[in-house]
SEDRENDO-470800 format. One line per 2 residues: number of its first residue (from 1); for each residue x, y, z of C-alpha. Coordinates in pm, 1 decimal, padded with zeros to 6 digits. Layout:
NUM) X,Y,Z ~ ...
END
This chain:
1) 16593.3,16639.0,26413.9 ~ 16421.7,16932.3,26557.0
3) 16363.8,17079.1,26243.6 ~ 16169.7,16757.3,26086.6
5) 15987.9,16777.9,26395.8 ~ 15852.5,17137.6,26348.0
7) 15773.5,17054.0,25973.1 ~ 15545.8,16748.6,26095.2
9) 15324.3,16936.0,26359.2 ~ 15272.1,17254.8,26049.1
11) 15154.8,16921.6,25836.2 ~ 14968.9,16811.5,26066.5
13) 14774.4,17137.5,26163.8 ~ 14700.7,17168.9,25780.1
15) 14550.2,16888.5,25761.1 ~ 14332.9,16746.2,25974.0
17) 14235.8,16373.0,25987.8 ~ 14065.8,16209.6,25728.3
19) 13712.1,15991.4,25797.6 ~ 13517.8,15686.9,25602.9
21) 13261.7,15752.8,25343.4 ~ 13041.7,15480.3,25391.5
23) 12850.0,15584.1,25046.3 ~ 13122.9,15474.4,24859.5
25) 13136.5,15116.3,24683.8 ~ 13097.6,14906.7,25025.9
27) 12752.7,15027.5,25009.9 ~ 12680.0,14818.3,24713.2
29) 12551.0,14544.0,24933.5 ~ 12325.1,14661.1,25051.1
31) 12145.4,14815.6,24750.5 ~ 12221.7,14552.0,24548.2
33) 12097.3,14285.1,24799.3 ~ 11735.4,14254.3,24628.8
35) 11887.5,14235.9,24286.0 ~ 11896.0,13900.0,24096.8
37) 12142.6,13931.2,23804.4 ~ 12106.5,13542.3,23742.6
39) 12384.1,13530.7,23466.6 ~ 12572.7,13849.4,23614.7
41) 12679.5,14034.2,23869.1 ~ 12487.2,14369.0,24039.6
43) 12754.6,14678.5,24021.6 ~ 12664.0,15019.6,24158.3
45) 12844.8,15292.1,24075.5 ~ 12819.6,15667.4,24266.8
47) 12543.2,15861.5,24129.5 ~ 12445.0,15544.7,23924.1
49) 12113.8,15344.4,23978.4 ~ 12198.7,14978.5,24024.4
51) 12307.3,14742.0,23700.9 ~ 12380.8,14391.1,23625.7
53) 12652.0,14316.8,23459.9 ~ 12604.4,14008.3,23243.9
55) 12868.8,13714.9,23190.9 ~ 12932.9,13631.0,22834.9
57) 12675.9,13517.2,22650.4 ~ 12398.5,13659.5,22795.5
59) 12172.9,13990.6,22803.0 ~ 11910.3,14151.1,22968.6
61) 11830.7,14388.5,23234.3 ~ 11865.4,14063.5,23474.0
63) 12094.6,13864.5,23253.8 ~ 11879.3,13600.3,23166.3
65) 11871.4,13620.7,22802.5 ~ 12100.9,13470.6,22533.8
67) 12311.3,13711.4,22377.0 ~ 12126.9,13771.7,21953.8
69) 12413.1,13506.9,21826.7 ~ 12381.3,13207.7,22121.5
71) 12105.1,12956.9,22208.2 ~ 12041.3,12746.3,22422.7
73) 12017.2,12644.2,22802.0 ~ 12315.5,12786.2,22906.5
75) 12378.3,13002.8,22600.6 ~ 12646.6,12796.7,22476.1
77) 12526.4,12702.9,22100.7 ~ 12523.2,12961.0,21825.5
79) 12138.2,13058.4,21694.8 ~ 12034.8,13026.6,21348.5
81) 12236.3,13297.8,21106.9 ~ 12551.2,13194.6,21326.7
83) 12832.2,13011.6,21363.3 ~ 13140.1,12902.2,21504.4
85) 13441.6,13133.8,21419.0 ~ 13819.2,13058.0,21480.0
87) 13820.4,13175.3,21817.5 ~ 13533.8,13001.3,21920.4
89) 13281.3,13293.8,21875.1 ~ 12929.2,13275.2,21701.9
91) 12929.8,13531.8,21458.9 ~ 12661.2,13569.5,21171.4
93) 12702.4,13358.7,20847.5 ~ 12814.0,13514.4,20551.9
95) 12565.9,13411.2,20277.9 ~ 12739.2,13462.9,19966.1
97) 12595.7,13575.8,19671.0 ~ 12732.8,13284.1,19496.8
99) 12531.8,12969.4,19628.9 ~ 12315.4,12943.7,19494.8
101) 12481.0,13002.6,19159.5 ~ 12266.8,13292.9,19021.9
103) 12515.6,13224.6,18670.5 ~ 12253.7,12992.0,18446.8
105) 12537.4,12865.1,18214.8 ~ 12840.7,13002.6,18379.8
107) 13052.4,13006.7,18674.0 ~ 12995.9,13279.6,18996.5
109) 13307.7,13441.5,19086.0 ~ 13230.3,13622.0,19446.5
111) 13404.9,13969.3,19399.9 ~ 13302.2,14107.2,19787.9
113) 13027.0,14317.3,19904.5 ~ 12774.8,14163.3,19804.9
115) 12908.4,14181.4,19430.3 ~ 12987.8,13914.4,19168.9
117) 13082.1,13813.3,18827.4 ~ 12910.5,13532.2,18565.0
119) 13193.2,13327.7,18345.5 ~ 12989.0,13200.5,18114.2
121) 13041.4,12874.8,17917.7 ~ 13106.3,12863.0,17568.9
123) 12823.6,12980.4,17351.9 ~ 12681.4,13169.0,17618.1
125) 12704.8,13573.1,17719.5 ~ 12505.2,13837.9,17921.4
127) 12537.2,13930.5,18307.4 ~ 12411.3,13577.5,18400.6
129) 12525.8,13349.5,18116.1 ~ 12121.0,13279.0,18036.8
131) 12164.6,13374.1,17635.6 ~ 12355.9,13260.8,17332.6
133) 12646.2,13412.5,17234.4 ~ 12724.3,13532.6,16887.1
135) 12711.5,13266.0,16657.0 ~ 12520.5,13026.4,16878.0
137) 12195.7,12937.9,16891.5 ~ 11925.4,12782.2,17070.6
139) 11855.8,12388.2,16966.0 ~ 11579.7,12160.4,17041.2
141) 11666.9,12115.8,17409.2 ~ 11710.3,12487.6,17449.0
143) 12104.4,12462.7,17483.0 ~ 12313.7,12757.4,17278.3
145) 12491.2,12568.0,17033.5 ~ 12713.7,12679.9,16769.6
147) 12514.9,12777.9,16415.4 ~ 12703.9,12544.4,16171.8
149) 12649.8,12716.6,15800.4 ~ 12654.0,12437.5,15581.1
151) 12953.4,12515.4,15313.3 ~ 12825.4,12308.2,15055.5
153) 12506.2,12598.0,15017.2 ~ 12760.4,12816.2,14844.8
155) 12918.1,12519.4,14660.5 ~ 12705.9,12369.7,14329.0
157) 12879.3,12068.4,14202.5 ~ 12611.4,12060.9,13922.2
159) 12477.6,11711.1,13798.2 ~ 12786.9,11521.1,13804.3
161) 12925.1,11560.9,14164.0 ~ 12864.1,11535.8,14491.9
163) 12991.4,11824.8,14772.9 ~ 13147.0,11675.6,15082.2
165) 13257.0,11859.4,15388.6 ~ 13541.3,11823.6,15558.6
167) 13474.4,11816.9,15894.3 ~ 13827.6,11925.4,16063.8
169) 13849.2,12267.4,15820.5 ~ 13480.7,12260.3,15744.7
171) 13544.2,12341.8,15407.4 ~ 13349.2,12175.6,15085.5
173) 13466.0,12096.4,14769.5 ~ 13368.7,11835.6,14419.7
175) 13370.8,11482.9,14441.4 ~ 13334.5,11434.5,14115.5
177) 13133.4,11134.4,13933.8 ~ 13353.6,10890.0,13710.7
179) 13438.4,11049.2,13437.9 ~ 13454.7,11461.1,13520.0
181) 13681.1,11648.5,13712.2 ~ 13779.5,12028.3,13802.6
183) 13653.7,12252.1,14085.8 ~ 13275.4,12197.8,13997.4
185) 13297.3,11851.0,13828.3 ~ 13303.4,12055.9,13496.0
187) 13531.1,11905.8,13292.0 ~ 13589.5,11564.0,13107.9
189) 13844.3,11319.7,13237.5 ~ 13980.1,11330.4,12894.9
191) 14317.1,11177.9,13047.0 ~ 14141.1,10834.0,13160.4
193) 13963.7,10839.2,12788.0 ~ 13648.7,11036.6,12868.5
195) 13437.1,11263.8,12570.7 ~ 13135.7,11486.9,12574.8
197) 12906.9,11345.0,12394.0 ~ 12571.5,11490.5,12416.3
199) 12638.4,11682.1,12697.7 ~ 12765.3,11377.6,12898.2
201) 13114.6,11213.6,12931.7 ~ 13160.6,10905.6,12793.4
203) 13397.2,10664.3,12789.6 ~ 13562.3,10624.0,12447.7
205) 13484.1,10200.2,12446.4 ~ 13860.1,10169.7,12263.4
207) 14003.5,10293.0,12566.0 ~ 14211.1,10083.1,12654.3
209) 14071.6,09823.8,12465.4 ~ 14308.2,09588.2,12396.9
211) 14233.0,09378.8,12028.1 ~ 14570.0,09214.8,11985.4
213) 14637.7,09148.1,11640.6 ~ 14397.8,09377.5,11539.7
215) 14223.3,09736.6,11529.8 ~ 13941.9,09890.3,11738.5
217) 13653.9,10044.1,11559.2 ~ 13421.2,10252.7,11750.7
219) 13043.5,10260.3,11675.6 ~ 12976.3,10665.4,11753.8
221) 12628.5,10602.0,11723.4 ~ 12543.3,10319.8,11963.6
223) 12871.5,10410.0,12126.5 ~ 12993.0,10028.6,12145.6
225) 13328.0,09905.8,11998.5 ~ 13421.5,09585.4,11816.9
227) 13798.8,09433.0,11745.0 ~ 13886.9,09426.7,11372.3
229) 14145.3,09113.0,11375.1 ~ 14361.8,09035.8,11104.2
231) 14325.4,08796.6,10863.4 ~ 14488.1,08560.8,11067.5
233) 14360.6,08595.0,11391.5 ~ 13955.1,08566.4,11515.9
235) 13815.5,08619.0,11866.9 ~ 13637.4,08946.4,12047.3
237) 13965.6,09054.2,12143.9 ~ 14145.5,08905.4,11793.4
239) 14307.6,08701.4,12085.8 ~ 14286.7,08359.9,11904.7
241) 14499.2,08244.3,11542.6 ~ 14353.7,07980.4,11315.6
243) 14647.4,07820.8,11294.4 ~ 14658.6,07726.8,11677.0
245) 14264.4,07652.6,11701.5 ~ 14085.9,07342.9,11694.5
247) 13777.0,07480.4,11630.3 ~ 13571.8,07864.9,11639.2
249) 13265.4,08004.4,11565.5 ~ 13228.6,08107.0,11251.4
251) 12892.6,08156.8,11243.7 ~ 12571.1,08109.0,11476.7
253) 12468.9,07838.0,11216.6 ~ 12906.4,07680.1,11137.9
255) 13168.6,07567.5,11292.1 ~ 13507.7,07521.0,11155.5
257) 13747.6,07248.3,11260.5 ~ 14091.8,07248.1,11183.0
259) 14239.6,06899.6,11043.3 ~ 14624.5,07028.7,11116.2
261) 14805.9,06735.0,11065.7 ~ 15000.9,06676.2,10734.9
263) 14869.0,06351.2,10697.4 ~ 14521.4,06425.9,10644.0
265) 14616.9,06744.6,10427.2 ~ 14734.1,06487.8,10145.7
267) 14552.7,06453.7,09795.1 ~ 14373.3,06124.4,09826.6
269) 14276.9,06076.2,10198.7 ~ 13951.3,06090.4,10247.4
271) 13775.2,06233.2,10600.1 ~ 13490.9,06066.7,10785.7
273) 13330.5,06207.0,11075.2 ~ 13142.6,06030.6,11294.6
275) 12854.1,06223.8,11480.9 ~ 12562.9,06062.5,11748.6
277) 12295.8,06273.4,11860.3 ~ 12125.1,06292.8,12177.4
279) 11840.1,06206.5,11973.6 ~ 11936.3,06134.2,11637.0
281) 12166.5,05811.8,11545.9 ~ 12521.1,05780.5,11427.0
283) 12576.4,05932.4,11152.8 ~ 12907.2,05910.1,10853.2
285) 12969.8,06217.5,10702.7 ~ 13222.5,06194.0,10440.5
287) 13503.5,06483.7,10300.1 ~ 13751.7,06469.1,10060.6
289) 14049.9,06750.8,10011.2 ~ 13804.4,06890.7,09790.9
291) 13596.1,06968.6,10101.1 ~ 13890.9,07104.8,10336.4
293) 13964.6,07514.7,10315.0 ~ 14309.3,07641.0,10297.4
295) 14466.7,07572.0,10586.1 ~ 14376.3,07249.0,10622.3
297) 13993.0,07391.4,10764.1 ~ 13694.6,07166.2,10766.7
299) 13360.8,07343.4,10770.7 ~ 13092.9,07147.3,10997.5
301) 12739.5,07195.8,11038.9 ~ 12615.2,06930.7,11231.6
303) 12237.9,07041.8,11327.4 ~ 11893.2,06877.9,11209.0
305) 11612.6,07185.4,11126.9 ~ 11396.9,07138.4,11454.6
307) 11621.3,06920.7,11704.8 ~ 11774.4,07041.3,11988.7
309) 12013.7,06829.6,12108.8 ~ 12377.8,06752.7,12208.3
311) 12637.8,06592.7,11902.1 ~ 12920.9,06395.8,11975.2
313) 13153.1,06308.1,11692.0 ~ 13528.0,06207.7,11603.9
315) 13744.3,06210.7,11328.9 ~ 13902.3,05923.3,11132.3
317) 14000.3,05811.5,10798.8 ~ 13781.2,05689.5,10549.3
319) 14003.7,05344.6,10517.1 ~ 14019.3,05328.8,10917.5
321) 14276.0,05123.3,11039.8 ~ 14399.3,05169.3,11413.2
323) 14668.5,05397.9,11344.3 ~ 14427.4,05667.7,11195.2
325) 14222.0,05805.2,11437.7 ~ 14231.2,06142.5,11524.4
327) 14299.6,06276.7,11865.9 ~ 14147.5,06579.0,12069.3
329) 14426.2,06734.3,12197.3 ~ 14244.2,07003.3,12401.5
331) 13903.0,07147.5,12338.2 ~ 13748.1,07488.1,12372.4
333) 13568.3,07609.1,12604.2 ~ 13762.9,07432.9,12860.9
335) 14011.4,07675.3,12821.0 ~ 14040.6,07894.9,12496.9
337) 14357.0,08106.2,12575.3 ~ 14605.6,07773.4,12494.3
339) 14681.0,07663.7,12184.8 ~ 14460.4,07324.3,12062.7
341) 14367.8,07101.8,11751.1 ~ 14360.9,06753.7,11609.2
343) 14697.1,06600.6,11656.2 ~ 14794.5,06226.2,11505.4
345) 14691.5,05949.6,11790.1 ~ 14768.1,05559.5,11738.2
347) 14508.8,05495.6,12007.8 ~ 14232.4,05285.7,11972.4
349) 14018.0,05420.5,12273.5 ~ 13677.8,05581.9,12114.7
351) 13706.4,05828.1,12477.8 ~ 14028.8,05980.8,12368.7
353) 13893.7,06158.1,12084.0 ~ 13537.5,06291.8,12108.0
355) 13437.2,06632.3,12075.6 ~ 13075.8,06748.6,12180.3
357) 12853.2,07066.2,12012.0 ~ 12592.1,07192.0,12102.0
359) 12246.5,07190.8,11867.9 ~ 11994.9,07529.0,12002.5
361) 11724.4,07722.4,11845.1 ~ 11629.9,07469.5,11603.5
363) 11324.3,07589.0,11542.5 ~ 11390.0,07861.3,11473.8
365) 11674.4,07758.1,11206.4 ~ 11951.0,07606.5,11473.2
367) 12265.1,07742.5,11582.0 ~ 12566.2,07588.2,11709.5
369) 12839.0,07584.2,11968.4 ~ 13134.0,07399.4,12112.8
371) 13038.2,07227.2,12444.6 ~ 13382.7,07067.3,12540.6
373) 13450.9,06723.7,12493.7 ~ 13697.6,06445.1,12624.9
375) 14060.8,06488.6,12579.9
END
């Protein structure tokens, strides 16, 4: 106890007692009772002339200034060049480089700093997609578009064929004219019955030209064929046999009619046939067996020199009793490709047996031709 005692009083005569330094802070108001900080608060500091120290927001020697990035009354909106951030702050506005799109015909990929990149569409290249690529070029409406080379320029189909493109492979080739074929439509079709004649292919006109009972025979001057029939056969295509016709064309000027029953193929019946004209009157014409050509054929020529008209006729005995009339079984040109001709008819109705020709020309010498009739 004594000892702590004596240590106090040494302390005590050390030090002696401390006093207040009014100059510290506590002086502050009074120097900074003139001083109107309006949006702040006046702080002196020792050795330091007064200052206001401004709330957020605001500047200025007397704090009554918004801050570069706020506006406003009160300082409380963000000025032009700022905006909000995610803390509530106005801070300045990134402009990128981007918008607007600098790129002409591409896309503007931002890259920082200020920087960027062009992706240009197709056809389109340089730093800010505003020329044609390779192979592209500018069109009417001054858009790059691709340079098509037209295939068919290094393609010559010559005279008989026609290039065509395709348009998924772009790639040409022949279409040929009837007729040729190979690469360049060079060639004669010789397979389908094709010929160079002249220069040209032609169509052989036998090809497949069918002459039944017969034989083509090819003109190689006017280049036209014709049907050589047999004997036994007539027609353009030898299609027809005398035996199974009523009645042909043997000439422009005859016709023949076939009398093909027995009955009137015998040695003393006599033929009468009985023609009308449109303008001339009935007429008898008479044959005998005599008259008839092997086969039982009847040549007929009908016509007057100078009259056009149409002829009518039938066929009967020259004895006629009702048994001996002649009927039309079926008539050319109604339909030549079945077999027709004169059969044997008991009737007695004049309709069932008339046959009509045709009288043209006639004055210029007459020709003749079926027209049908009335089976």
């Amino acid at each position: 106890m004594n000892k702590f005692f004596l240590l106090f009083v040494v302390v005590l005569a050390v030090f002696p007692a401390c006093t207040f330094n009014s100059a510290g802070l506590n002086s502050q108001t009074d120097d900074c009772a003139n001083v109107d900080c309006g949006h702040g608060i006046c702080v002196k500091l020792p050795g330091e002339p007064v200052e206001c120290q401004c709330q957020a927001n605001w500047q200025g020697v007397a704090c009554d200034q918004c801050t570069v990035e706020y506006t406003g009354v009160d300082c409380s909106e963000c000025a032009d060049g700022y905006e909000l951030n995610d803390v509530e702050l106005c801070v300045p506005i990134v402009v990128s480089p981007c918008d607007p799109n600098p790129c002409v015909h591409g896309t503007c990929v931002d890259l920082g700093e200020q920087s960027i990149r062009c992706e240009c569409e197709d056809g389109y290249n340089g730093l800010l997609c505003d020329q044609c690529a390779e192979g592209y070029e500018l069109n009417d409406n001054d858009e790059c578009v691709l340079i098509v080379i037209d295939p068919c320029e290094s393609l010559d189909c010559g005279d008989n064929g026609t290039c065509v493109v395709n348009q998924q492979s772009q790639s040409a080739t022949c279409d040929c004219d009837p007729g040729y074929l190979g690469d360049l439509c060079e060639q004669c079709d010789t397979v389908n019955g094709y010929e160079m004649v002249g220069g040209t292919c032609l169509l052989d006109p036998c090809f497949n030209r069918n002459c039944g009972a017969g034989t083509c025979l090819r003109d190689d001057l006017n280049w036209t064929a014709t049907c050589d029939c047999v004997p036994e056969a007539f027609g353009d295509a030898c299609q027809y046999w005398y035996e199974n016709s009523l009645i042909y064309q043997e000439s422009e000027v005859r016709l023949r009619i076939q009398v093909k029953d027995p009955q009137w193929l015998d040695s003393t019946s006599t033929i009468r046939v009985v023609q009308t004209g449109t303008i001339t009157p009935e007429v008898n014409i008479y044959y005998n067996q005599s008259d008839l050509f092997a086969g039982g054929w009847l040549g007929f020529r009908p016509c007057l020199p100078g009259v056009d008209q149409m002829i009518s006729f039938y066929i009967e005995k020259a004895t006629y009793e009702p048994t001996d009339r002649m009927k039309i079984e079926y008539l050319p040109p109604l339909n030549p490709a079945d077999p027709h001709g004169f059969i044997y008819d008991d009737s007695t109705e004049p309709d069932m047996d008339v046959f009509q020709v045709e009288c043209y020309d006639c004055l210029t010498g007459c020709k003749v031709r079926p027209a049908g009739g009335t089976p």
